[in-house]
Chimera marker file (.cmm) of the C-alpha trace (Angstrom):
<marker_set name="trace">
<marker id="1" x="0.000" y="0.000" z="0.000" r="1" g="1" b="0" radius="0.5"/>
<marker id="2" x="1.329" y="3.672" z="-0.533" r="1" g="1" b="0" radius="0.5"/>
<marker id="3" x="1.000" y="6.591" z="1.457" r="1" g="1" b="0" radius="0.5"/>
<marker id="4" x="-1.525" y="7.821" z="-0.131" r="1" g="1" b="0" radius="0.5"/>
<marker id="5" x="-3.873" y="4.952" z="0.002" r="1" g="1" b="0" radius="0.5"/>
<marker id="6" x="-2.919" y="4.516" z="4.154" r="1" g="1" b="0" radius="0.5"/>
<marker id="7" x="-4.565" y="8.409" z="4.635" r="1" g="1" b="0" radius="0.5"/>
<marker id="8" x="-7.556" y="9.095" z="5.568" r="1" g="1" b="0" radius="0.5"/>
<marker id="9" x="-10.295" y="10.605" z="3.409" r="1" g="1" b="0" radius="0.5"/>
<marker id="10" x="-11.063" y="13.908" z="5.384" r="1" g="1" b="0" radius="0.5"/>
<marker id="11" x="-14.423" y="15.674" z="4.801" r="1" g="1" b="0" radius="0.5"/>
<marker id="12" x="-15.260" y="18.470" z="6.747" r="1" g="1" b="0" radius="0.5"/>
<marker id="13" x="-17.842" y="21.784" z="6.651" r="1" g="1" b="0" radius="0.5"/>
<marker id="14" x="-15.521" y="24.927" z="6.886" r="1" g="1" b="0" radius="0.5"/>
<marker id="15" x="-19.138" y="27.622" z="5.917" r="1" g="1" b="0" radius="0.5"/>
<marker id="16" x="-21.812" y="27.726" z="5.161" r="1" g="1" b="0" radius="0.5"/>
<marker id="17" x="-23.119" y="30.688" z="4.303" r="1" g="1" b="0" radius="0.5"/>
<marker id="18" x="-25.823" y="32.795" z="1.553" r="1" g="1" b="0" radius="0.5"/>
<marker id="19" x="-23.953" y="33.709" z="-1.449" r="1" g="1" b="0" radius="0.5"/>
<marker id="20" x="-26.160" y="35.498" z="-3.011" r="1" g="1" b="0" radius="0.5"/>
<marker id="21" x="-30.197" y="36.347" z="-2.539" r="1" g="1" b="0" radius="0.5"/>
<marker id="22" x="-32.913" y="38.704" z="-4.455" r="1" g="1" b="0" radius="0.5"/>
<marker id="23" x="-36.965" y="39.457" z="-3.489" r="1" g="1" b="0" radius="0.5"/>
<marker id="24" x="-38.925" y="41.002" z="-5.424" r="1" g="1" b="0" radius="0.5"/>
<marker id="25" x="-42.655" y="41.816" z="-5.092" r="1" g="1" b="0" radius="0.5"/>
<marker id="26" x="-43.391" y="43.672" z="-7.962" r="1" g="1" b="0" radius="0.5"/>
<marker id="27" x="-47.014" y="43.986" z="-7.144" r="1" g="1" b="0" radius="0.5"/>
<marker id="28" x="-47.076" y="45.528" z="-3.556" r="1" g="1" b="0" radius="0.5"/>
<marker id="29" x="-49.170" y="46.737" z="-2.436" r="1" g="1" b="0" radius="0.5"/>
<marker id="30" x="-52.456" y="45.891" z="-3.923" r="1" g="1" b="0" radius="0.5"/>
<marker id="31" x="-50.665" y="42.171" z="-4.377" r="1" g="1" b="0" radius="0.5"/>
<marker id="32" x="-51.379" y="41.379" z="-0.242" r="1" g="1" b="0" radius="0.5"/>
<marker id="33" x="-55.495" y="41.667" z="-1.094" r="1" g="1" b="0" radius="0.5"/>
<marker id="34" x="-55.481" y="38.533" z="-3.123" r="1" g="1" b="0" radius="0.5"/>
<marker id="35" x="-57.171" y="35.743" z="-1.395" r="1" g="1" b="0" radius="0.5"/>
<marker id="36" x="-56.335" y="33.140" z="-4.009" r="1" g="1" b="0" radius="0.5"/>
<marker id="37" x="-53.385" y="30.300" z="-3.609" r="1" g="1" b="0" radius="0.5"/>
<marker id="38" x="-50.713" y="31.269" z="-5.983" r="1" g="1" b="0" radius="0.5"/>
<marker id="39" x="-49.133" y="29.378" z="-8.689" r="1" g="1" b="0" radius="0.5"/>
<marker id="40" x="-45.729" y="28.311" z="-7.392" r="1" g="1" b="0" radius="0.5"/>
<marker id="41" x="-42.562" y="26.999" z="-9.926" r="1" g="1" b="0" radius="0.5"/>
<marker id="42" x="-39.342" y="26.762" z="-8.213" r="1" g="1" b="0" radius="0.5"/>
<marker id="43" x="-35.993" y="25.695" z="-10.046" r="1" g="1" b="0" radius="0.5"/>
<marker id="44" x="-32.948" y="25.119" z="-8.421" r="1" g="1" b="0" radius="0.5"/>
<marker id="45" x="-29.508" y="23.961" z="-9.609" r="1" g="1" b="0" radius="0.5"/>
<marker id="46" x="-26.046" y="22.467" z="-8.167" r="1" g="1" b="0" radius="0.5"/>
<marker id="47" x="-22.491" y="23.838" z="-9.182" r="1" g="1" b="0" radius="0.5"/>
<marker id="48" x="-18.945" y="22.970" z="-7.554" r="1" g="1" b="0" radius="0.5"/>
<marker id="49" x="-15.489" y="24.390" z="-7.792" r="1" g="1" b="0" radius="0.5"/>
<marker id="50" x="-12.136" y="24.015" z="-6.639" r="1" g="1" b="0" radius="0.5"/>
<marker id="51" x="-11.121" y="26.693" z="-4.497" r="1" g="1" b="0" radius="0.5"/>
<marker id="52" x="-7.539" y="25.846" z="-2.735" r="1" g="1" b="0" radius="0.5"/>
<marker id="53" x="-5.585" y="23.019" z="-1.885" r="1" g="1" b="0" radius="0.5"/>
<marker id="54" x="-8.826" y="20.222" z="-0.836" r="1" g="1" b="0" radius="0.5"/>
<marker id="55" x="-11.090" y="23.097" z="-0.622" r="1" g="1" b="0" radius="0.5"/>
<marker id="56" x="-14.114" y="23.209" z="-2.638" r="1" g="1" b="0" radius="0.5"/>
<marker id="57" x="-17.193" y="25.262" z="-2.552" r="1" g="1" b="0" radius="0.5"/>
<marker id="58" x="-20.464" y="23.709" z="-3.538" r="1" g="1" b="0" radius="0.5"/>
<marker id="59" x="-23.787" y="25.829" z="-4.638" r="1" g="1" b="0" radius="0.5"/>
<marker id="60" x="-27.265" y="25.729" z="-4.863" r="1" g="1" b="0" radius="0.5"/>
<marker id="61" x="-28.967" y="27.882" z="-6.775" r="1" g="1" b="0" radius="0.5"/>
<marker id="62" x="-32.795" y="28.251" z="-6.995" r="1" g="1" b="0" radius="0.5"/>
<marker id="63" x="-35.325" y="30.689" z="-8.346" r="1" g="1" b="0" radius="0.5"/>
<marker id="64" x="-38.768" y="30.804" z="-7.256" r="1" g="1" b="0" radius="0.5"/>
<marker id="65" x="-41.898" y="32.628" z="-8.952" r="1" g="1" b="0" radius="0.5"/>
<marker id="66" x="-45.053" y="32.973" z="-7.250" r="1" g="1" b="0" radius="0.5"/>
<marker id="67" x="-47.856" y="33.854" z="-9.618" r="1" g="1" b="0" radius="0.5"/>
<marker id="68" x="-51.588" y="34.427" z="-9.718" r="1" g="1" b="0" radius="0.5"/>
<marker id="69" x="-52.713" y="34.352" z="-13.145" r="1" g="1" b="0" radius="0.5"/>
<marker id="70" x="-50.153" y="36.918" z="-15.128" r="1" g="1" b="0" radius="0.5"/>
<marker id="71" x="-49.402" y="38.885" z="-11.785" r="1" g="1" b="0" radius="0.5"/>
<marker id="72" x="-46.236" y="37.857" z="-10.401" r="1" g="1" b="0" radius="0.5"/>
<marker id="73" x="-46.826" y="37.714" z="-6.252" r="1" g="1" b="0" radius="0.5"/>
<marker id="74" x="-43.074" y="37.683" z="-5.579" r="1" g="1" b="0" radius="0.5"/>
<marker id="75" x="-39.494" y="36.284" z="-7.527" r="1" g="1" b="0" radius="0.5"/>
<marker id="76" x="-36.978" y="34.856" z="-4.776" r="1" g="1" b="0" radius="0.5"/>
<marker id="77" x="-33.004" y="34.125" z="-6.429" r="1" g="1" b="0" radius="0.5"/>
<marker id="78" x="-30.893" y="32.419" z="-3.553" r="1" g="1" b="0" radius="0.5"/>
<marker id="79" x="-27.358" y="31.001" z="-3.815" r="1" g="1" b="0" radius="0.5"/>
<marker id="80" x="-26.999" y="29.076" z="-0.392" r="1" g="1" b="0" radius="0.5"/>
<marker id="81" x="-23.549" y="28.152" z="-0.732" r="1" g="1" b="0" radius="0.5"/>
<marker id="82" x="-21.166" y="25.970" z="1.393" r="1" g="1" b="0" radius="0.5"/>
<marker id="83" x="-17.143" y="25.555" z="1.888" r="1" g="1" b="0" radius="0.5"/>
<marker id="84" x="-15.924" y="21.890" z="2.247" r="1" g="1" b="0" radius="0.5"/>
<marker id="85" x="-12.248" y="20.396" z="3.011" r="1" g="1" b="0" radius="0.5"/>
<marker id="86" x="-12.319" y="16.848" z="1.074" r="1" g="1" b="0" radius="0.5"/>
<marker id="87" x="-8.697" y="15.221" z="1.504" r="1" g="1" b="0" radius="0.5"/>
<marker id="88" x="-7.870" y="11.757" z="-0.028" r="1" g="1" b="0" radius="0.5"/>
<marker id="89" x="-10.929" y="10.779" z="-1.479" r="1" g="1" b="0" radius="0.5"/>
<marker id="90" x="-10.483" y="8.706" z="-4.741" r="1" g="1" b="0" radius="0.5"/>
<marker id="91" x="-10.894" y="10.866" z="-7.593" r="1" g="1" b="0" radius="0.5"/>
<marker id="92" x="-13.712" y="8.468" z="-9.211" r="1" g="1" b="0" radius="0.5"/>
<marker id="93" x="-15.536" y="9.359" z="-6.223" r="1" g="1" b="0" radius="0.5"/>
<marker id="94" x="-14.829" y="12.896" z="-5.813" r="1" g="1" b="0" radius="0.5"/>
<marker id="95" x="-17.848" y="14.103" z="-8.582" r="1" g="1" b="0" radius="0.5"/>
<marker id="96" x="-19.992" y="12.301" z="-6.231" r="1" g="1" b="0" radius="0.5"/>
<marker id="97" x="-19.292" y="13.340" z="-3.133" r="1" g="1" b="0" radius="0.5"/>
<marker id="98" x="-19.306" y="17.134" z="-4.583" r="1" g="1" b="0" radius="0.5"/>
<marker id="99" x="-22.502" y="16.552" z="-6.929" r="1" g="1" b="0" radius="0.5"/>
<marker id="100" x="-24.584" y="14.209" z="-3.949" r="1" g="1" b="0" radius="0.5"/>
<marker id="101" x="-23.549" y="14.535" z="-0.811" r="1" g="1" b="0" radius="0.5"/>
<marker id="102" x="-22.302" y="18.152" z="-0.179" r="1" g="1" b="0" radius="0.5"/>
<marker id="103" x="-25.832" y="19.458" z="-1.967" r="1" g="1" b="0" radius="0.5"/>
<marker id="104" x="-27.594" y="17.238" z="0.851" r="1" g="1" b="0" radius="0.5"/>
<marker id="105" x="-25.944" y="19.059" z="3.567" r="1" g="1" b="0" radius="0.5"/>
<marker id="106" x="-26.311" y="22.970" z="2.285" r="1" g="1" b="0" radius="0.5"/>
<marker id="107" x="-30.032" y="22.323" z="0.898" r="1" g="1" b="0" radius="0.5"/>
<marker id="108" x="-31.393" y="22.432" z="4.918" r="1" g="1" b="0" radius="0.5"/>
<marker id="109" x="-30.027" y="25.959" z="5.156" r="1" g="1" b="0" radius="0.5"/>
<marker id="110" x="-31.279" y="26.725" z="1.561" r="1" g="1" b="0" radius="0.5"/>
<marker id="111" x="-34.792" y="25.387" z="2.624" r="1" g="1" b="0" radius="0.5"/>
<marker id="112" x="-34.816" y="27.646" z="5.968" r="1" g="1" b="0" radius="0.5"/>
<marker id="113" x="-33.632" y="30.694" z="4.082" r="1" g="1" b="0" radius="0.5"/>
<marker id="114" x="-36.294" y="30.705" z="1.839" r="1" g="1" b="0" radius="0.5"/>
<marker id="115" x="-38.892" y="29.804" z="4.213" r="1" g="1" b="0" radius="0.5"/>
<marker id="116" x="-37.606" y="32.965" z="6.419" r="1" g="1" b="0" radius="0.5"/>
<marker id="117" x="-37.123" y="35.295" z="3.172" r="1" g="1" b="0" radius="0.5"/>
<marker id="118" x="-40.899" y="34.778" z="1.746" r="1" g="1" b="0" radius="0.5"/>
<marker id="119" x="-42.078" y="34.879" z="5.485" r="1" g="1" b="0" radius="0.5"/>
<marker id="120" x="-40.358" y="38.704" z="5.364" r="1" g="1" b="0" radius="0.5"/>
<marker id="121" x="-41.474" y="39.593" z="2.500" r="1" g="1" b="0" radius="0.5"/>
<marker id="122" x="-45.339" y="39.207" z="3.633" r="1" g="1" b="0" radius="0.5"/>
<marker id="123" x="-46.140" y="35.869" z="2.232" r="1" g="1" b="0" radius="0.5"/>
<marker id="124" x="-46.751" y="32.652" z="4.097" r="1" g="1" b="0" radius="0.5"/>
<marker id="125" x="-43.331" y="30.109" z="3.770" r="1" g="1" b="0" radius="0.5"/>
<marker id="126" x="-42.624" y="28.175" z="0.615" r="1" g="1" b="0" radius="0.5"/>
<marker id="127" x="-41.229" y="25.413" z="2.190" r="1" g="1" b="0" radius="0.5"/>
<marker id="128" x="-39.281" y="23.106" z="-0.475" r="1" g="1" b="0" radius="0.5"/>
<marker id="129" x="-39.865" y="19.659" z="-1.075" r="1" g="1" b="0" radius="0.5"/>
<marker id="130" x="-36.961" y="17.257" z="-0.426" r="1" g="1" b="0" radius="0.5"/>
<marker id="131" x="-34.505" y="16.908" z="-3.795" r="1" g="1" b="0" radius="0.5"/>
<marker id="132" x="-33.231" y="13.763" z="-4.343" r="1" g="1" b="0" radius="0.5"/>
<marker id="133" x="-29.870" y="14.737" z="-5.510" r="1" g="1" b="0" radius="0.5"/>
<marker id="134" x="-28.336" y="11.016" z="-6.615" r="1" g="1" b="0" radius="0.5"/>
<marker id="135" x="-31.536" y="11.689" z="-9.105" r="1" g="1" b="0" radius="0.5"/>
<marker id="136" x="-30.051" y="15.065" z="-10.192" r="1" g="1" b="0" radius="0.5"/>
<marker id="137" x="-26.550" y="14.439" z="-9.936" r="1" g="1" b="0" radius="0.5"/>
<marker id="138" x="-27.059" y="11.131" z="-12.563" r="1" g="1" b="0" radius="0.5"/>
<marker id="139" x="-29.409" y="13.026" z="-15.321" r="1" g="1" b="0" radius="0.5"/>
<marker id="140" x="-27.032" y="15.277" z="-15.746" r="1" g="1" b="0" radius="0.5"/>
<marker id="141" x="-24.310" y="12.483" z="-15.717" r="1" g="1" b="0" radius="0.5"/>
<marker id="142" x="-26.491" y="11.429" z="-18.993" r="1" g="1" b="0" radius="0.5"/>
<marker id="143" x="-27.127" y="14.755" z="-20.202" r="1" g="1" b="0" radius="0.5"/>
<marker id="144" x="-25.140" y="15.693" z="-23.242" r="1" g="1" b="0" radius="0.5"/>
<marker id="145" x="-21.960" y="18.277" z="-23.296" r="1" g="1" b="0" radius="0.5"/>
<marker id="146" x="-22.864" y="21.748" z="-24.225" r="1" g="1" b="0" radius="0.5"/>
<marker id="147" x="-21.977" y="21.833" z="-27.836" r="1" g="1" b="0" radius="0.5"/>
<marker id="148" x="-22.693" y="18.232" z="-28.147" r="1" g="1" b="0" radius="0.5"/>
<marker id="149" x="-24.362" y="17.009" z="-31.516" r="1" g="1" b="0" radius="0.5"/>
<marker id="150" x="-26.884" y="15.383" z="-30.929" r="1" g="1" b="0" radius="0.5"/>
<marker id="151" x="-27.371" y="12.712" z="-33.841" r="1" g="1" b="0" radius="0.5"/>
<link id1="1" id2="2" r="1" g="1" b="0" radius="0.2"/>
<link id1="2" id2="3" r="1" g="1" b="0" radius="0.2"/>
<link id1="3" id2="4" r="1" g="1" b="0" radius="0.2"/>
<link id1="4" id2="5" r="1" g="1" b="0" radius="0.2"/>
<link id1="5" id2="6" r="1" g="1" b="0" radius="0.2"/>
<link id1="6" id2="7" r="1" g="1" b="0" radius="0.2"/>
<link id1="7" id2="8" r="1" g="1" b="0" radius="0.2"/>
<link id1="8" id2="9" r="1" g="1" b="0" radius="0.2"/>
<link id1="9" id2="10" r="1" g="1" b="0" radius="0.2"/>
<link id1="10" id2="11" r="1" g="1" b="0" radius="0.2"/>
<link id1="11" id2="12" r="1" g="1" b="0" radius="0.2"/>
<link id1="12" id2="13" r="1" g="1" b="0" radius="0.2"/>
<link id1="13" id2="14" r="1" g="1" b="0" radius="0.2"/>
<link id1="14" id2="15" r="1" g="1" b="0" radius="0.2"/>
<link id1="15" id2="16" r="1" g="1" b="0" radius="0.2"/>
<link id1="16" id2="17" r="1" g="1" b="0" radius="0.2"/>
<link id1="17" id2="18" r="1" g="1" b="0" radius="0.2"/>
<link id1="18" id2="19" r="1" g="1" b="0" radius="0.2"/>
<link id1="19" id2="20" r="1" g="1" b="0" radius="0.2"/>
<link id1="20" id2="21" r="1" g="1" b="0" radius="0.2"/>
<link id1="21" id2="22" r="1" g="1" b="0" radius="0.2"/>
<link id1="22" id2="23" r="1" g="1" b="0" radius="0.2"/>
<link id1="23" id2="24" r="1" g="1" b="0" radius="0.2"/>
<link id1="24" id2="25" r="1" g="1" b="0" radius="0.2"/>
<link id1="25" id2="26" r="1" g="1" b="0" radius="0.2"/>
<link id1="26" id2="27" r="1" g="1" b="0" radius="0.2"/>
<link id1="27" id2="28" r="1" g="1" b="0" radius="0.2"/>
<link id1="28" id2="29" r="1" g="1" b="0" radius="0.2"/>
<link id1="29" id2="30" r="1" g="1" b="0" radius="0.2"/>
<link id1="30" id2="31" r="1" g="1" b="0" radius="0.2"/>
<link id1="31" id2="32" r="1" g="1" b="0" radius="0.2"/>
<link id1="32" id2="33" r="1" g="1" b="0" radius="0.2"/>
<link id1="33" id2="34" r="1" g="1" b="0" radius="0.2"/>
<link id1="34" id2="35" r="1" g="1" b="0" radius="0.2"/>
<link id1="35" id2="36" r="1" g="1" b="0" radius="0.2"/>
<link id1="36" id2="37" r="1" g="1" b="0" radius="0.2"/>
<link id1="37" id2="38" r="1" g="1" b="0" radius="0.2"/>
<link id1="38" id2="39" r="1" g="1" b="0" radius="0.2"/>
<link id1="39" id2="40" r="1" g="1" b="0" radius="0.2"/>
<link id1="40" id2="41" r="1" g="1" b="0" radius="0.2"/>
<link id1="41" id2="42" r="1" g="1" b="0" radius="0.2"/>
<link id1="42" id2="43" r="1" g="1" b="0" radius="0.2"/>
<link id1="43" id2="44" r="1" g="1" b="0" radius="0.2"/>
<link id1="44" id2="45" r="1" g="1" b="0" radius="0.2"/>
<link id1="45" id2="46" r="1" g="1" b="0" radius="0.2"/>
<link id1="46" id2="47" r="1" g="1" b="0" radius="0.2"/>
<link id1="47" id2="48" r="1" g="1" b="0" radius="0.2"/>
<link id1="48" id2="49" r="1" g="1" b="0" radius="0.2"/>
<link id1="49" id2="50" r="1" g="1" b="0" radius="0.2"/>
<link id1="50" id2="51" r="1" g="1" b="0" radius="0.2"/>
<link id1="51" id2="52" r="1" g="1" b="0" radius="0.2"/>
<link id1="52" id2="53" r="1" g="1" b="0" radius="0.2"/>
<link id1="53" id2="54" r="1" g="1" b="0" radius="0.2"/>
<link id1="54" id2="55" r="1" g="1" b="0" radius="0.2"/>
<link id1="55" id2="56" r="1" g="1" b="0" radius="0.2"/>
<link id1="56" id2="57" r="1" g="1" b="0" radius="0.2"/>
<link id1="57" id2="58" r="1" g="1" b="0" radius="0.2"/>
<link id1="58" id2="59" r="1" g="1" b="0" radius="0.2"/>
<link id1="59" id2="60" r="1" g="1" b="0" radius="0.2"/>
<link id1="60" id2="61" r="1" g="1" b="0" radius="0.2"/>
<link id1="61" id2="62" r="1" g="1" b="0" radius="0.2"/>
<link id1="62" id2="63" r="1" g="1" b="0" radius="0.2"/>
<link id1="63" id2="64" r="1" g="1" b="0" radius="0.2"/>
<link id1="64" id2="65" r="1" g="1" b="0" radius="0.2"/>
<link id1="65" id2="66" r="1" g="1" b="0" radius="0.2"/>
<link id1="66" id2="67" r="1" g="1" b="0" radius="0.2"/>
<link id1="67" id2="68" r="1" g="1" b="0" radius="0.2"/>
<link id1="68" id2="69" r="1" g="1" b="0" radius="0.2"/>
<link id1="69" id2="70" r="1" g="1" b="0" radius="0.2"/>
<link id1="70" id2="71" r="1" g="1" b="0" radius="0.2"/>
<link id1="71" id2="72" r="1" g="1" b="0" radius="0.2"/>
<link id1="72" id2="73" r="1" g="1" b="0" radius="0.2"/>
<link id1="73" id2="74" r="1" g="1" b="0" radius="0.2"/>
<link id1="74" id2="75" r="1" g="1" b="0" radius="0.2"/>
<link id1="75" id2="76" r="1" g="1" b="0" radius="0.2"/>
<link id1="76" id2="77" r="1" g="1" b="0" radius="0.2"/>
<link id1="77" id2="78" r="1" g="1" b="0" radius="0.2"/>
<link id1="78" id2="79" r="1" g="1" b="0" radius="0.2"/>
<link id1="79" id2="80" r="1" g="1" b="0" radius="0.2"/>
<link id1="80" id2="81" r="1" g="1" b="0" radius="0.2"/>
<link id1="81" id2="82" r="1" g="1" b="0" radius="0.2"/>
<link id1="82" id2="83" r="1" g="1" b="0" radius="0.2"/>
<link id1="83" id2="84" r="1" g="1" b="0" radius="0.2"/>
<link id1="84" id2="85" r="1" g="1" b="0" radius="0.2"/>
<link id1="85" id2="86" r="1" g="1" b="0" radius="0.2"/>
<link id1="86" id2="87" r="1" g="1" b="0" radius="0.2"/>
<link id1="87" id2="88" r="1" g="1" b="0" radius="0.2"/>
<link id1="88" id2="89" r="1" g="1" b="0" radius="0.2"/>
<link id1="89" id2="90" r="1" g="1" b="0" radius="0.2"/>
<link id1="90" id2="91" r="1" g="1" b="0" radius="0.2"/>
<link id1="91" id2="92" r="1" g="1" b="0" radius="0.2"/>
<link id1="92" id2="93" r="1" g="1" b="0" radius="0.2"/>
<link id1="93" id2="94" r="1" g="1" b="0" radius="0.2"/>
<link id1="94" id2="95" r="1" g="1" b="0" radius="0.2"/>
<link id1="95" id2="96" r="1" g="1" b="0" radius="0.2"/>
<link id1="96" id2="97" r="1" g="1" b="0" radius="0.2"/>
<link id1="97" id2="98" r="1" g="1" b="0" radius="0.2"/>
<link id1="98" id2="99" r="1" g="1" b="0" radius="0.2"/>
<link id1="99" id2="100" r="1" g="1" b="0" radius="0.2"/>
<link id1="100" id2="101" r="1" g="1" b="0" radius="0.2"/>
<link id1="101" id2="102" r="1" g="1" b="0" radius="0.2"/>
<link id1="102" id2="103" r="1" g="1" b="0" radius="0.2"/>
<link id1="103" id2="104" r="1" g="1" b="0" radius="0.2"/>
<link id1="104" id2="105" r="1" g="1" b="0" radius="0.2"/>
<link id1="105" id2="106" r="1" g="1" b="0" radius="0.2"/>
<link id1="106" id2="107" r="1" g="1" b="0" radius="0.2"/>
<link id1="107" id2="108" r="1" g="1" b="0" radius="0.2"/>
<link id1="108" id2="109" r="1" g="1" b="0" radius="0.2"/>
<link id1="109" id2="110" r="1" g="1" b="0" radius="0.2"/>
<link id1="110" id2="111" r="1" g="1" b="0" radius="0.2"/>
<link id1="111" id2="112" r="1" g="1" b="0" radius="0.2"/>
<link id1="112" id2="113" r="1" g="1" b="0" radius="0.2"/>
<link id1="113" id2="114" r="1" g="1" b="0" radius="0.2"/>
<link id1="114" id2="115" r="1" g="1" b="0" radius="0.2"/>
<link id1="115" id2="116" r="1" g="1" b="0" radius="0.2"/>
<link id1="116" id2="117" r="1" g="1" b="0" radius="0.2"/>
<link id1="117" id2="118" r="1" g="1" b="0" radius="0.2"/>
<link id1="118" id2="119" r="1" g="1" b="0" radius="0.2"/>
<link id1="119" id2="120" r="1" g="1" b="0" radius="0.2"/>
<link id1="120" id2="121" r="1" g="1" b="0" radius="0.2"/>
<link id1="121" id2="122" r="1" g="1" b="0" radius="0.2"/>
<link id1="122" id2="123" r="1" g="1" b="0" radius="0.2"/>
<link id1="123" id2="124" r="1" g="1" b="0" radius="0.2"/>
<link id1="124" id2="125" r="1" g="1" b="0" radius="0.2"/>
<link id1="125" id2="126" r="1" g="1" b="0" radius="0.2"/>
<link id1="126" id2="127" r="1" g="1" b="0" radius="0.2"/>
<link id1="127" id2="128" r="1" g="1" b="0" radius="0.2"/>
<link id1="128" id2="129" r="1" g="1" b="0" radius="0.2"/>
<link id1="129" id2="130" r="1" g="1" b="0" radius="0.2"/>
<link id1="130" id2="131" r="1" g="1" b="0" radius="0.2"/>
<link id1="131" id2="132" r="1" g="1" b="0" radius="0.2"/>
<link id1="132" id2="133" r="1" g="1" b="0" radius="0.2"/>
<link id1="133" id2="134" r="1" g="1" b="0" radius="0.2"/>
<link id1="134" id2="135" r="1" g="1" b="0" radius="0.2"/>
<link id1="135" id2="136" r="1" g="1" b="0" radius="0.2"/>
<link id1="136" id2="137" r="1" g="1" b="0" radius="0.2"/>
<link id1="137" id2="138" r="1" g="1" b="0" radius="0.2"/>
<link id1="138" id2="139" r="1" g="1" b="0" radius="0.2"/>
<link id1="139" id2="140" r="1" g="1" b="0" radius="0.2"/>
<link id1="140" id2="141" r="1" g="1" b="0" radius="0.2"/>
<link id1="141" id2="142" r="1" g="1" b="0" radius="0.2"/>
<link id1="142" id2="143" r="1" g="1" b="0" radius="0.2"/>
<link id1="143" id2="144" r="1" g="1" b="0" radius="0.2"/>
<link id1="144" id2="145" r="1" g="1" b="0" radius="0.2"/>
<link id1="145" id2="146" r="1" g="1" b="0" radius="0.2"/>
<link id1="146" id2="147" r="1" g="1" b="0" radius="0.2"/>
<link id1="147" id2="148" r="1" g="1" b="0" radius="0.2"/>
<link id1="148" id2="149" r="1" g="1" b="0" radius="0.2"/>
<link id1="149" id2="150" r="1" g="1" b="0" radius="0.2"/>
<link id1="150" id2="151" r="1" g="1" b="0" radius="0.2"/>
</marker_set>
């Protein structure tokens, strides 16, 4: 065995923290007399990078519209974002443990900031569904390169 096999993976949380975050109710104030349920779409995205020596940052990105009819009730944009030191994994497993399991541990905080931002800005929570990201992470596994051909 070499030295590098006898280390020890190390994973560890060094932040987490909101990257970035945008509400807008473009409606206010006539918006807060509506009585119906809005229509709600919410996206939200994963992207990683290498930021030092074992240091990566992973983020999640998600936008969500409230709308009744063409009126939009309020836009939330959040980047919930989160630092990780990952020493000695194998690199075969290093896409997974950046695409699966460091989104797992920032989406709670993603959640529970956009719960507490819609609650602020006047509206009851939007409180996200649980994302299966082994799901996400292999569709876009399977998902073509930008640029791709497809034939």
């Amino acid at each position: 065995m070499s030295e590098q096999d006898q280390q020890q993976a190390v994973f560890a949380i060094e932040k987490l923290y909101v990257k970035d975050m945008s509400v807008e109710v473009p409606n206010a104030p006539q918006i807060f007399l509506e009585r119906e349920a809005p229509q709600i779409d919410v996206q939200l995205a994963t992207q990683h990078s290498n930021v030092g020596e074992g240091v990566f940052e992973v983020i999640l990105t998600t936008t969500i519209t409230a709308k009744l009819g063409e009126k939009t009730m309020f836009l939330v944009e959040a980047a919930q974002a989160g630092i990780f030191r990952i020493e000695n994994v194998p690199a075969d497993q290093m896409d997974t443990v950046l695409g699966i399991g460091c989104p797992n541990i920032v989406f709670p905080y993603l959640r529970e900031t956009i719960s507490d931002v819609v609650s602020r800005a006047g509206f009851p929570p939007v409180i996200l569904n649980p994302v299966n990201f082994e799901a996400m992470y292999m569709q876009q596994q399977q998902a073509p390169a930008p640029g791709t051909p497809l034939n």
